[in-house]
KEBAZA-424876 format. One record per atom (N, C-alpha, C): residue number from 1; residue in one letter; atom name; z, x, y. Coordinates in nm, 2 decimals. Atoms other than C-alpha are relative to their C-alpha. Layout:
BEGIN
{num:NUM residuo:A atomo:CA Z:Z X:X Y:Y}
...
***
This chain:
BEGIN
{num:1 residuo:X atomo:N Z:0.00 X:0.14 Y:-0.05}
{num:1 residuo:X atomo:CA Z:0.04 X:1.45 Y:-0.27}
{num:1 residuo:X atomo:C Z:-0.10 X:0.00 Y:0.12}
{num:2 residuo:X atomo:N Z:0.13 X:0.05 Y:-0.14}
{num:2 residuo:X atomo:CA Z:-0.27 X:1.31 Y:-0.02}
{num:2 residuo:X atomo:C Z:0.13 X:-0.09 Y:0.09}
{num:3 residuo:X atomo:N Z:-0.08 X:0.06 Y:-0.09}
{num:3 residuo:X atomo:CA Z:-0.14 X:1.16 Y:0.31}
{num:3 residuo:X atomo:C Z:0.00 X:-0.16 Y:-0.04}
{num:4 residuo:X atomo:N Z:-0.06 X:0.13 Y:0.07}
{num:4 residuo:X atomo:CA Z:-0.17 X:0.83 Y:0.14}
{num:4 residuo:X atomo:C Z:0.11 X:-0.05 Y:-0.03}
{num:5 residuo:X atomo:N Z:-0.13 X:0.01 Y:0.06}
{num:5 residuo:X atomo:CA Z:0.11 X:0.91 Y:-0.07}
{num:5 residuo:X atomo:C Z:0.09 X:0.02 Y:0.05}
{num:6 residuo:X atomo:N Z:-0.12 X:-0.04 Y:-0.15}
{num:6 residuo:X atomo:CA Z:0.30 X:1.05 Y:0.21}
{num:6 residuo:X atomo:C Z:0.05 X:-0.10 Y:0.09}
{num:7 residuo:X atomo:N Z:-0.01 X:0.10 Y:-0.08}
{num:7 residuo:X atomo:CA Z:0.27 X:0.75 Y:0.37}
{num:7 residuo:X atomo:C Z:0.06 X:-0.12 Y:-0.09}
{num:8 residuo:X atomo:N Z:-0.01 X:0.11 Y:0.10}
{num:8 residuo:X atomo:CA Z:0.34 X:0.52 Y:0.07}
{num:8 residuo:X atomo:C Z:0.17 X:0.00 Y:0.01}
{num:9 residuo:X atomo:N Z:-0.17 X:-0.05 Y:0.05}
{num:9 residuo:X atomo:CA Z:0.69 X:0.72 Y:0.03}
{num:9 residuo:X atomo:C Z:0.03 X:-0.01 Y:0.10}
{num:10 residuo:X atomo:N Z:-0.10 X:0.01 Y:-0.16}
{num:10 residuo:X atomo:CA Z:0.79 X:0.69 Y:0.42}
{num:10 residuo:X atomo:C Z:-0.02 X:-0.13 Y:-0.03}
{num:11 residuo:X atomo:N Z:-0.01 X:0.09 Y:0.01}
{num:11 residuo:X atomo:CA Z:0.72 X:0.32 Y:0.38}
{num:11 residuo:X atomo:C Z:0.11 X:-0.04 Y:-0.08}
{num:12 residuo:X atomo:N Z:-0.09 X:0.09 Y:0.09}
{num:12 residuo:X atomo:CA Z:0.93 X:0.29 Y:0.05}
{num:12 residuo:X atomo:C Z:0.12 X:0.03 Y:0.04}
{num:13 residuo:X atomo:N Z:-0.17 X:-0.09 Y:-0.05}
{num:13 residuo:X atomo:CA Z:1.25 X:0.51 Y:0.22}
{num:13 residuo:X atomo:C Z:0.03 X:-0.11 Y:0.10}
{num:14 residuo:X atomo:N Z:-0.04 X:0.04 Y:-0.05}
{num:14 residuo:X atomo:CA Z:1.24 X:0.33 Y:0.48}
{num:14 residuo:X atomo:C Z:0.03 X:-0.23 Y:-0.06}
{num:15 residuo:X atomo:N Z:-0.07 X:0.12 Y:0.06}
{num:15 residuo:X atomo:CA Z:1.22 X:-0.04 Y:0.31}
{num:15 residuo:X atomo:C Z:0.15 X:0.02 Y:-0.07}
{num:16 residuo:X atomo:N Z:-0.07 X:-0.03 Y:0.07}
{num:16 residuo:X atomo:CA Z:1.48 X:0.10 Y:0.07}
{num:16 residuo:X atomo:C Z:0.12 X:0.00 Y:0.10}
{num:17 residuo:X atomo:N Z:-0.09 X:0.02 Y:-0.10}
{num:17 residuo:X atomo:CA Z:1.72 X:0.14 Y:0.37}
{num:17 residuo:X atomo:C Z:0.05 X:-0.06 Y:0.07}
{num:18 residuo:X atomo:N Z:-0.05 X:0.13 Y:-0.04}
{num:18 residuo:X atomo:CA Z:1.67 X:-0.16 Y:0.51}
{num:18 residuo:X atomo:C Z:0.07 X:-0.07 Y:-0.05}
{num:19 residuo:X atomo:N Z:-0.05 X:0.05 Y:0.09}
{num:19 residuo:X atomo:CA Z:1.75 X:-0.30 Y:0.24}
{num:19 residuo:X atomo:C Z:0.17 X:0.02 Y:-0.01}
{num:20 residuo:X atomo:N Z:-0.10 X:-0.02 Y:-0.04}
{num:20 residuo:X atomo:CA Z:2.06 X:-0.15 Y:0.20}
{num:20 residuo:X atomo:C Z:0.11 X:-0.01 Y:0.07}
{num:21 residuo:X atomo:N Z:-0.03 X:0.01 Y:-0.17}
{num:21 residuo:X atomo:CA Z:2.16 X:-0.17 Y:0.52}
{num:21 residuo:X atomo:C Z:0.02 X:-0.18 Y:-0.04}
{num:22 residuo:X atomo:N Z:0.00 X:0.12 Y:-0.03}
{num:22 residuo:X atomo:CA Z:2.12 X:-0.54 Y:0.48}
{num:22 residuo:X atomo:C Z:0.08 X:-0.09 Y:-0.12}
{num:23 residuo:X atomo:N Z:-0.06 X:0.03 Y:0.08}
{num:23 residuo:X atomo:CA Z:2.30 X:-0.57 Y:0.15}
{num:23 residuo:X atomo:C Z:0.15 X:0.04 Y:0.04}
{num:24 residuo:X atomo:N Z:-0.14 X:-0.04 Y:-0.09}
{num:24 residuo:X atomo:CA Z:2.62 X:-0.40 Y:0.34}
{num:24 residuo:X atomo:C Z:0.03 X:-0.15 Y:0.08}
{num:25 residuo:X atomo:N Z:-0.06 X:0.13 Y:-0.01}
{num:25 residuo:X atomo:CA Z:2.62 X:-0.72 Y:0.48}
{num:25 residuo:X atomo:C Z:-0.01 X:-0.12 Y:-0.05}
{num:26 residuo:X atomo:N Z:0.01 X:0.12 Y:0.09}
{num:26 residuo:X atomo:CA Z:2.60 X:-0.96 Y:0.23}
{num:26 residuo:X atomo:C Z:-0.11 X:-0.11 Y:0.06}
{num:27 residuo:X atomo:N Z:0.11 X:0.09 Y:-0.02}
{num:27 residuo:X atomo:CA Z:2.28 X:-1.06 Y:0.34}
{num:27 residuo:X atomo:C Z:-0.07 X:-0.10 Y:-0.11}
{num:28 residuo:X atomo:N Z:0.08 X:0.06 Y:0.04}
{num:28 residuo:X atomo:CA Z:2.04 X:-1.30 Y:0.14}
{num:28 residuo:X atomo:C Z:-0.13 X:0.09 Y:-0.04}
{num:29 residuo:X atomo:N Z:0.15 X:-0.07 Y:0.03}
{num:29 residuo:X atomo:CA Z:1.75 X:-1.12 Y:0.00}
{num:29 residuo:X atomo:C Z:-0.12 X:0.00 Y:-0.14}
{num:30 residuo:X atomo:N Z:0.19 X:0.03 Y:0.15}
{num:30 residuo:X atomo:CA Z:1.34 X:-1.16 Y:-0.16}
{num:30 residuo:X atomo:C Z:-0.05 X:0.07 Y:-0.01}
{num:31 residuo:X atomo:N Z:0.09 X:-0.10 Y:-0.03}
{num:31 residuo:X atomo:CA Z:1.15 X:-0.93 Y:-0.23}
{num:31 residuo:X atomo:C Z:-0.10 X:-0.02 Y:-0.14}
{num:32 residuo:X atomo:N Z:0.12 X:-0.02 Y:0.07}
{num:32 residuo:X atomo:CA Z:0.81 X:-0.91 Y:-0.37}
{num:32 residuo:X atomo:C Z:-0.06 X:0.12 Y:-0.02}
{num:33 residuo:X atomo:N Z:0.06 X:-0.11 Y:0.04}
{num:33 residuo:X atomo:CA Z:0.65 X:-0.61 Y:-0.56}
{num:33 residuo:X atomo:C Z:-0.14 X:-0.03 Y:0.01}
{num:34 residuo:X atomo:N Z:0.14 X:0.02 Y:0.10}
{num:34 residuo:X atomo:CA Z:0.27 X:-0.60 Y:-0.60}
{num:34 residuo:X atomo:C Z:0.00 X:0.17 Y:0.03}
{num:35 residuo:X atomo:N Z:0.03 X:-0.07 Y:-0.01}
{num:35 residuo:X atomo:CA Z:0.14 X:-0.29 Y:-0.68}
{num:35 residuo:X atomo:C Z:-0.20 X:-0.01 Y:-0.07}
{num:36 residuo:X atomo:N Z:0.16 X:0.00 Y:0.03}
{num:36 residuo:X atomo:CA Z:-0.25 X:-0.21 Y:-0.66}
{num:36 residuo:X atomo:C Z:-0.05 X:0.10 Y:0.00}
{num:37 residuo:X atomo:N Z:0.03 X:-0.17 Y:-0.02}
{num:37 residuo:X atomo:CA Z:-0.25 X:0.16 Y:-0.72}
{num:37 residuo:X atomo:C Z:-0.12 X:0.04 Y:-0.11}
{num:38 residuo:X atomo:N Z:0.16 X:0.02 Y:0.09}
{num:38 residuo:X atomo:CA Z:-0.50 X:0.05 Y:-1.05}
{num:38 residuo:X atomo:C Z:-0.09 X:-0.04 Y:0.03}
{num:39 residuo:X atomo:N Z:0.08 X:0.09 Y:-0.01}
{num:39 residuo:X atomo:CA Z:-0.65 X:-0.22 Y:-0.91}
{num:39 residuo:X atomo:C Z:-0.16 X:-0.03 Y:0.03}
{num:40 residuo:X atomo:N Z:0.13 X:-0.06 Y:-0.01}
{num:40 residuo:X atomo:CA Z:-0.97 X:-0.04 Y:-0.81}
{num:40 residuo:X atomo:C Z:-0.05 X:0.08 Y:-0.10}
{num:41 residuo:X atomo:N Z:0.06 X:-0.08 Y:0.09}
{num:41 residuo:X atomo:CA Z:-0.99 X:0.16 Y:-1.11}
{num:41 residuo:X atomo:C Z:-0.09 X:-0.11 Y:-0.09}
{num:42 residuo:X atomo:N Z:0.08 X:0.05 Y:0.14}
{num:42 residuo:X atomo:CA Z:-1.15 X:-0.13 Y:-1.30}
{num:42 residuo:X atomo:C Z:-0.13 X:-0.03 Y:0.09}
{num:43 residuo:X atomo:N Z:0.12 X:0.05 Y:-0.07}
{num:43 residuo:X atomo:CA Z:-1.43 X:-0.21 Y:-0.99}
{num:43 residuo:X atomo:C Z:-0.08 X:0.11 Y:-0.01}
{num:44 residuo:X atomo:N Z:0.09 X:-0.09 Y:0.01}
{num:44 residuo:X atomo:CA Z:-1.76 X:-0.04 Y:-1.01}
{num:44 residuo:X atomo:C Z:-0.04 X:0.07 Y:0.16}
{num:45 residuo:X atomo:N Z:-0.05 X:-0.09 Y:-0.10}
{num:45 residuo:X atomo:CA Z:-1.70 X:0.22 Y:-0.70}
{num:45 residuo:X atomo:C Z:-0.14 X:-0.08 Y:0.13}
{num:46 residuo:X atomo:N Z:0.15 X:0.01 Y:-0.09}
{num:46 residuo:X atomo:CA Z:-2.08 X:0.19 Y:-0.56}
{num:46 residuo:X atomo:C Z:0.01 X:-0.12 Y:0.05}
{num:47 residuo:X atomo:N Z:0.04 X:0.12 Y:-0.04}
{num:47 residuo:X atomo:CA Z:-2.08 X:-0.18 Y:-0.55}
{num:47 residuo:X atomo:C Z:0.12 X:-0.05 Y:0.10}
{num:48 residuo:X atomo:N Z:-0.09 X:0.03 Y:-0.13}
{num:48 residuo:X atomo:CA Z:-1.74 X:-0.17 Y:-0.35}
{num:48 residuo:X atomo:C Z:-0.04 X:0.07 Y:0.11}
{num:49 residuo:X atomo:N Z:0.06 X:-0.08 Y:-0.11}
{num:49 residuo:X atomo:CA Z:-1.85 X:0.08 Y:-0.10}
{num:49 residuo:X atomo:C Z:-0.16 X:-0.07 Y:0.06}
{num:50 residuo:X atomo:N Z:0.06 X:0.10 Y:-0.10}
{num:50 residuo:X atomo:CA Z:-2.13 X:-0.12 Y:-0.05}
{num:50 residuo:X atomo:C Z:0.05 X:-0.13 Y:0.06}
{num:51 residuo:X atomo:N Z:-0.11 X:0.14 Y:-0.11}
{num:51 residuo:X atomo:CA Z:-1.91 X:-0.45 Y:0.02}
{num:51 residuo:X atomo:C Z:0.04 X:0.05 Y:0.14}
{num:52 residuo:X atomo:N Z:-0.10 X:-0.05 Y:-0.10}
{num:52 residuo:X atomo:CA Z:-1.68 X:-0.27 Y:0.19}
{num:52 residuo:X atomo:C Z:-0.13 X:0.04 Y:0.17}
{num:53 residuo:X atomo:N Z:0.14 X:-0.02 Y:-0.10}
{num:53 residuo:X atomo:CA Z:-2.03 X:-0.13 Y:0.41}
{num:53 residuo:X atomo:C Z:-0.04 X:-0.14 Y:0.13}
{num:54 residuo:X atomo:N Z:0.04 X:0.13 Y:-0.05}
{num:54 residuo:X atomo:CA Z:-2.15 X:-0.46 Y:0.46}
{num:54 residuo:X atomo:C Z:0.07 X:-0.02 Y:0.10}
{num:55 residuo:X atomo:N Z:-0.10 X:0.07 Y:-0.07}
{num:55 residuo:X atomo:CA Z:-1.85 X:-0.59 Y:0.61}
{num:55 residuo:X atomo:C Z:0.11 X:0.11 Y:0.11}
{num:56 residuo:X atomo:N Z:-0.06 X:-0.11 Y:-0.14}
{num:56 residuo:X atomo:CA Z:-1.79 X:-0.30 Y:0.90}
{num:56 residuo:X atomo:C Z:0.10 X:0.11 Y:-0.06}
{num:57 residuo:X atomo:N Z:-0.13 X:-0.14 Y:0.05}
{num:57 residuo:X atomo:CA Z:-1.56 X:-0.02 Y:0.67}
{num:57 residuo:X atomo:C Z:-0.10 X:0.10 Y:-0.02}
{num:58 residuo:X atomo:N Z:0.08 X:-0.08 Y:0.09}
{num:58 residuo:X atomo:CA Z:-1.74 X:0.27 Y:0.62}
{num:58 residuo:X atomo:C Z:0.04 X:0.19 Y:0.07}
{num:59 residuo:X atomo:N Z:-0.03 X:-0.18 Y:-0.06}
{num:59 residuo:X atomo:CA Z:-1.71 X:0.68 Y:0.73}
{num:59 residuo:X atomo:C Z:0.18 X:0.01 Y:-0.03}
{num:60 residuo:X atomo:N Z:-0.15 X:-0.05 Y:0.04}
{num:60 residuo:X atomo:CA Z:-1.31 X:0.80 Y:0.78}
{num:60 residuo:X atomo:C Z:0.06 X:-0.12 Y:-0.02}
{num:61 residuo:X atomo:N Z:-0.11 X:0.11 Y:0.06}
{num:61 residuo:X atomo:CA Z:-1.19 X:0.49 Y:0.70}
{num:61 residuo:X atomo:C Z:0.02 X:-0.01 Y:-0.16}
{num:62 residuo:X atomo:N Z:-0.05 X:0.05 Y:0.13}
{num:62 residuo:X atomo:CA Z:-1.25 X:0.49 Y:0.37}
{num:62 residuo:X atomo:C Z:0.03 X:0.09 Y:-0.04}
{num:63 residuo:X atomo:N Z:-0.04 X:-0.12 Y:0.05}
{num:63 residuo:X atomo:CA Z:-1.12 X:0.84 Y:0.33}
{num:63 residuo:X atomo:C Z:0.13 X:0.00 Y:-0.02}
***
């Protein structure tokens, strides 16, 4: 697992808890899924990294 994913999964634990936690009291609750973990597999790499370039992202950020 990359720190990405390390970071994906302390996000979901802790939403997941909140949650919880908030359903203990017969809270009200929305929740929206998106997931975008393909969403770059279909863009052509080069021409995002140049966007991305353009527009001030570039070195460890995009690591």
């Amino acid at each position: 697992m990359n720190s990405g994913d390390d970071e994906a999964a302390r996000h979901s634990k802790l939403m997941t808890d909140e949650l919880v936690k908030s359903l203990g009291k017969k809270r009200q609750h929305d929740l929206a899924v998106l997931d975008f973990s393909k969403a770059f597999d279909r863009v052509p790499h080069k021409r995002l990294l140049s966007k991305l370039h353009h527009y001030g992202i570039k070195g460890q950020t995009l690591n």
